[in-house]
C-alpha atoms as a printed R data frame, in Angstrom:
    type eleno elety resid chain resno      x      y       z
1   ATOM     1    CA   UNK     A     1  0.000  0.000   0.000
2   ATOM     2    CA   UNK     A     2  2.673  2.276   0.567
3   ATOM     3    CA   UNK     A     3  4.295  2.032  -2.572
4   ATOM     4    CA   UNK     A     4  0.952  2.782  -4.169
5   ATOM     5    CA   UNK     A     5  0.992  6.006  -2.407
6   ATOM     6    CA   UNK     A     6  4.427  6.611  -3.667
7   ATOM     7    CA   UNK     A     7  3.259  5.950  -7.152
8   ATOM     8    CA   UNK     A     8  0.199  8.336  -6.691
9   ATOM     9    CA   UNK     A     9  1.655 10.841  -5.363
10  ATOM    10    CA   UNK     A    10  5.154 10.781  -7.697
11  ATOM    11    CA   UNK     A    11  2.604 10.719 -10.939
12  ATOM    12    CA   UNK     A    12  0.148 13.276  -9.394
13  ATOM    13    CA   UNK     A    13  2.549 16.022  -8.716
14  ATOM    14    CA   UNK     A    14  3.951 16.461 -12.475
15  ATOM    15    CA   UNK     A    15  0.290 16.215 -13.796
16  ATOM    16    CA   UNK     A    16 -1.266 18.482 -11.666
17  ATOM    17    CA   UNK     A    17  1.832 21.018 -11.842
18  ATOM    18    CA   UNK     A    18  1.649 20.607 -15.677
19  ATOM    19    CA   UNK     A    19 -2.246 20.961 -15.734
20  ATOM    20    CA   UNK     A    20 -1.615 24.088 -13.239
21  ATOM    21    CA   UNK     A    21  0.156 25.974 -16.060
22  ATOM    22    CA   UNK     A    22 -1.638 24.753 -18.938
23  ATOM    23    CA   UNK     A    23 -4.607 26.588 -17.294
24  ATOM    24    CA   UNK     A    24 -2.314 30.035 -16.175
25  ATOM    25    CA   UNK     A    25 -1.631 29.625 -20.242
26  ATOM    26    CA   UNK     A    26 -4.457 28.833 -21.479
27  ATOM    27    CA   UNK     A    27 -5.721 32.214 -22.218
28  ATOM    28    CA   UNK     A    28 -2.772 33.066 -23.850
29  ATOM    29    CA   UNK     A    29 -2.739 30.358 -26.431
30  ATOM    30    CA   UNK     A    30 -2.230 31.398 -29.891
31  ATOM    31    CA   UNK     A    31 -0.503 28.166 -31.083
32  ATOM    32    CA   UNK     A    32 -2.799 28.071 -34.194
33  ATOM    33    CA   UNK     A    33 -2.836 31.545 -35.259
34  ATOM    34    CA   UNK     A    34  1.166 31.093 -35.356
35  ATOM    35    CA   UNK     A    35  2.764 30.618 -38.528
36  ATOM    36    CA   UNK     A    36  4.315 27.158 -38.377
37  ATOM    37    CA   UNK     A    37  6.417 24.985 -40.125
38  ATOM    38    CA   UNK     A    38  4.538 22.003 -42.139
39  ATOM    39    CA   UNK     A    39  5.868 19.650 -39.278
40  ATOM    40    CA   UNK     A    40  3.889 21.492 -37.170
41  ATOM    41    CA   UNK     A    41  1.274 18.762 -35.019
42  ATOM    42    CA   UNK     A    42 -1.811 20.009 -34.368
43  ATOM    43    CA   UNK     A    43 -2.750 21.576 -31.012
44  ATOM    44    CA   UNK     A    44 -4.701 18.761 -29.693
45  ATOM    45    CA   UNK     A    45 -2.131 16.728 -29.395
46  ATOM    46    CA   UNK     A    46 -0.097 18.511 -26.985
47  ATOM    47    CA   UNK     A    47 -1.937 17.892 -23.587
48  ATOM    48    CA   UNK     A    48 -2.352 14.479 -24.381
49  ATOM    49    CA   UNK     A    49  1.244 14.038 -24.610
50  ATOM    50    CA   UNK     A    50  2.050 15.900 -22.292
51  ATOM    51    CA   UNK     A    51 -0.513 14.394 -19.915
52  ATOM    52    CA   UNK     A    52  1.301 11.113 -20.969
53  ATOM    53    CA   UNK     A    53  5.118 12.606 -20.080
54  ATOM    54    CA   UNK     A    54  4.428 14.068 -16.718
55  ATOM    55    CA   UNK     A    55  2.414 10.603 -16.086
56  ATOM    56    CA   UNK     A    56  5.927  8.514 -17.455
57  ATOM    57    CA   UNK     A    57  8.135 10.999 -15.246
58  ATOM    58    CA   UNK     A    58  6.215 10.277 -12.108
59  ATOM    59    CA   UNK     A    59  6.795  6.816 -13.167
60  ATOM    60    CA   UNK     A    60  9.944  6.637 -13.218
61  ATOM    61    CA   UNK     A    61 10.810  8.635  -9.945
62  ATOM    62    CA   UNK     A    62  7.873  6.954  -8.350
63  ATOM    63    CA   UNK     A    63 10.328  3.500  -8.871
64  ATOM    64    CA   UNK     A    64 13.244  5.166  -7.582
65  ATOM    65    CA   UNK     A    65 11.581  6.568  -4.738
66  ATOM    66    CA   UNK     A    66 10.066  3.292  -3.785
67  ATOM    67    CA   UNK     A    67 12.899  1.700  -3.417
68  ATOM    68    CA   UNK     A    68 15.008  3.807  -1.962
69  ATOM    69    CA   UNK     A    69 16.667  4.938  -4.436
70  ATOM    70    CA   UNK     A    70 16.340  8.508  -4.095
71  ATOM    71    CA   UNK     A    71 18.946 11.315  -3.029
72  ATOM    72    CA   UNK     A    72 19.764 14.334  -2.715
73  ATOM    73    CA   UNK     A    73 21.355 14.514  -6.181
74  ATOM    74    CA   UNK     A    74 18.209 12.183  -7.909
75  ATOM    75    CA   UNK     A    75 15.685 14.989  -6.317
76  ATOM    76    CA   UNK     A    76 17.639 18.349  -7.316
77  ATOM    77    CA   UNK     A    77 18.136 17.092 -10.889
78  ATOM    78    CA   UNK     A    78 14.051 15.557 -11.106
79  ATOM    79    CA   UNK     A    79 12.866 18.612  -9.757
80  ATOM    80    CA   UNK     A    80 15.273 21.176 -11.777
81  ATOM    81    CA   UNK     A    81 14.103 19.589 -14.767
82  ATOM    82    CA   UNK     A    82  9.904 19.705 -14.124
83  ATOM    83    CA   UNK     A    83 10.960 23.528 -12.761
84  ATOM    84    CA   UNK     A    84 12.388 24.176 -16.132
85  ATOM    85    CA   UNK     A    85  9.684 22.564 -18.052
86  ATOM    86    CA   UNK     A    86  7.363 24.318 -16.878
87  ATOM    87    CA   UNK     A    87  8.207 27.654 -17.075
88  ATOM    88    CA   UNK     A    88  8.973 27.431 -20.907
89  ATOM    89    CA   UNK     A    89  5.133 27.468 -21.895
90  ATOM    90    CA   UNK     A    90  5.104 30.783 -19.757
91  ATOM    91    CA   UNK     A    91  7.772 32.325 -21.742
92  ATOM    92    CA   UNK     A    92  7.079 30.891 -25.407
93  ATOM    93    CA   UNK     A    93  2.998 31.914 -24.984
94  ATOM    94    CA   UNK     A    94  2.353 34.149 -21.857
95  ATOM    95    CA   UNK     A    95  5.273 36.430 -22.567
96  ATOM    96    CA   UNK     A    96  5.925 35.586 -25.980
97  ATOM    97    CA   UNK     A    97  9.613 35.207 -25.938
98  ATOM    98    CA   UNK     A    98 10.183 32.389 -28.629
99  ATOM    99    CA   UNK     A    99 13.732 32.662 -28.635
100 ATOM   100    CA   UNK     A   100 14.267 32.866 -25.164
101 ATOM   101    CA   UNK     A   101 12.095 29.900 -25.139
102 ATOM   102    CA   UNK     A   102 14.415 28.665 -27.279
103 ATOM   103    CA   UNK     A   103 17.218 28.717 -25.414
104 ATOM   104    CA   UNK     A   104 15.248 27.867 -22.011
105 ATOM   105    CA   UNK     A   105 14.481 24.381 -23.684
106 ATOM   106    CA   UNK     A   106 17.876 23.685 -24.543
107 ATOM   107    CA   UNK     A   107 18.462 23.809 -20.833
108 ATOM   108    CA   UNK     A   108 15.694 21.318 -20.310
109 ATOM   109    CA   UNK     A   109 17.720 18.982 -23.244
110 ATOM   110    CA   UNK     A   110 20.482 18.851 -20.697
111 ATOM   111    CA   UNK     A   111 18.902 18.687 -17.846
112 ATOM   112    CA   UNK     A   112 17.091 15.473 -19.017
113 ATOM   113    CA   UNK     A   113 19.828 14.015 -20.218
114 ATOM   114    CA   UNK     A   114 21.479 14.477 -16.959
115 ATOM   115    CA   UNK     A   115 18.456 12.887 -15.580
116 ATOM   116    CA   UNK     A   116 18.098 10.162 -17.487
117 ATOM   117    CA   UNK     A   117 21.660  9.054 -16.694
118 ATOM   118    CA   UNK     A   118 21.219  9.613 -13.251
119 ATOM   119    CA   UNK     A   119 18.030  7.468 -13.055
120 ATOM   120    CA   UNK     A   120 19.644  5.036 -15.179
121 ATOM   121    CA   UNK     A   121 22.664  4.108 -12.977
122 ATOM   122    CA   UNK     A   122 20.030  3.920 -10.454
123 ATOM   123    CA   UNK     A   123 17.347  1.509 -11.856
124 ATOM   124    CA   UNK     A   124 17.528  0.715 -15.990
125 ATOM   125    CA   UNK     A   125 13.501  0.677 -16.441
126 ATOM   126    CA   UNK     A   126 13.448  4.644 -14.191
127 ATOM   127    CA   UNK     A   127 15.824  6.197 -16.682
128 ATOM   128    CA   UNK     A   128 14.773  4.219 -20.177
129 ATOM   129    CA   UNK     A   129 10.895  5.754 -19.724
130 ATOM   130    CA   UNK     A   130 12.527  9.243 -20.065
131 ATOM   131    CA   UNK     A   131 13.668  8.501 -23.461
132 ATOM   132    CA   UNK     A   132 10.389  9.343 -24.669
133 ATOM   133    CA   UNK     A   133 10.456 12.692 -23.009
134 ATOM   134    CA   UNK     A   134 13.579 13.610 -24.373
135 ATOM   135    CA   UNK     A   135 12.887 12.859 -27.975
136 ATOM   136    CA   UNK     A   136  9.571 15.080 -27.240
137 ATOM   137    CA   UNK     A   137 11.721 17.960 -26.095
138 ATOM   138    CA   UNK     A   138 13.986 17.492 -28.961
139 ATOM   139    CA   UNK     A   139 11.158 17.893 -31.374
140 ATOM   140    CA   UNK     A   140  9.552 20.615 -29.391
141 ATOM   141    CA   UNK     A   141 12.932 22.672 -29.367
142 ATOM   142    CA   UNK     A   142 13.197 22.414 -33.216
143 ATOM   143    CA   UNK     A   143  9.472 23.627 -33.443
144 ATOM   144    CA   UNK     A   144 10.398 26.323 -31.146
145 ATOM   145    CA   UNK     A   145 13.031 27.243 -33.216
146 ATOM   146    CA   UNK     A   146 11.012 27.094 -36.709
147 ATOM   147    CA   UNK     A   147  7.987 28.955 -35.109
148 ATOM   148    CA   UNK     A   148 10.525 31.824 -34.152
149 ATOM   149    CA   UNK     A   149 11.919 31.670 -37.682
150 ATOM   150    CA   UNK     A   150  8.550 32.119 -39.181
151 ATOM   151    CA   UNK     A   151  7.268 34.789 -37.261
């Protein structure tokens, strides 16, 4: 039972947090009257992959914290990296800084990547369900970066 409530609660707080800012943004939202590239996915699809993500990210520290595996180090770098994430959709829509944003998610590249290697060397599943995260963030910097091109 208690490593249910670990689960819950490691899952929970990335969803809700993303869901926080998704409504502070949500009046802001101009996604589709953006010029975009023709890779461009359409808006739907970004809460439900999102949703998906943070869900994938509690996972993974939700194993790590259930078995012990957490530290000091494991908890700066998972919680510098869902900081970082998500203040970017404050500065690419609420304050409109696309290249800013830009750089800001090149941060959150690294700071995966740093996190994925860390929860690696802890437990191989924790750190292998971030790889879909990171490939996200890849895309979504190169969309940043073509959506700041075009307009």
């Amino acid at each position: 039972m208690k490593n249910l409530l670990i689960y819950i609660k490691s899952i929970l707080v990335p969803v809700i947090l993303g869901g926080i800012v998704g409504f502070i943004i949500s009046g802001y939202m101009n996604y589709s009257s953006l010029t975009q590239p023709s890779f461009a996915p359409p808006a739907i699809l970004f809460p439900i992959v999102w949703t998906i993500l943070y869900t994938l990210m509690g996972v993974s520290y939700g194993i790590l914290k259930s078995n012990n595996l957490t530290d000091d180090k494991i908890n700066t770098i998972y919680y510098s990296q869902l900081f970082v994430n998500l203040l970017w959709p404050i500065f690419f829509f609420v304050f409109e800084w696309r290249l800013f944003s830009f750089i800001w998610i090149l941060l959150l590249i690294v700071l995966v990547m740093i996190m994925i290697k860390e929860f690696y060397a802890k437990n191989k599943v924790a750190g292998l369900l971030q790889i879909p995260y990171l490939l996200w963030i890849i895309f979504a910097s190169i969309l940043n970066l073509a959506i700041y091109s075009l307009n």
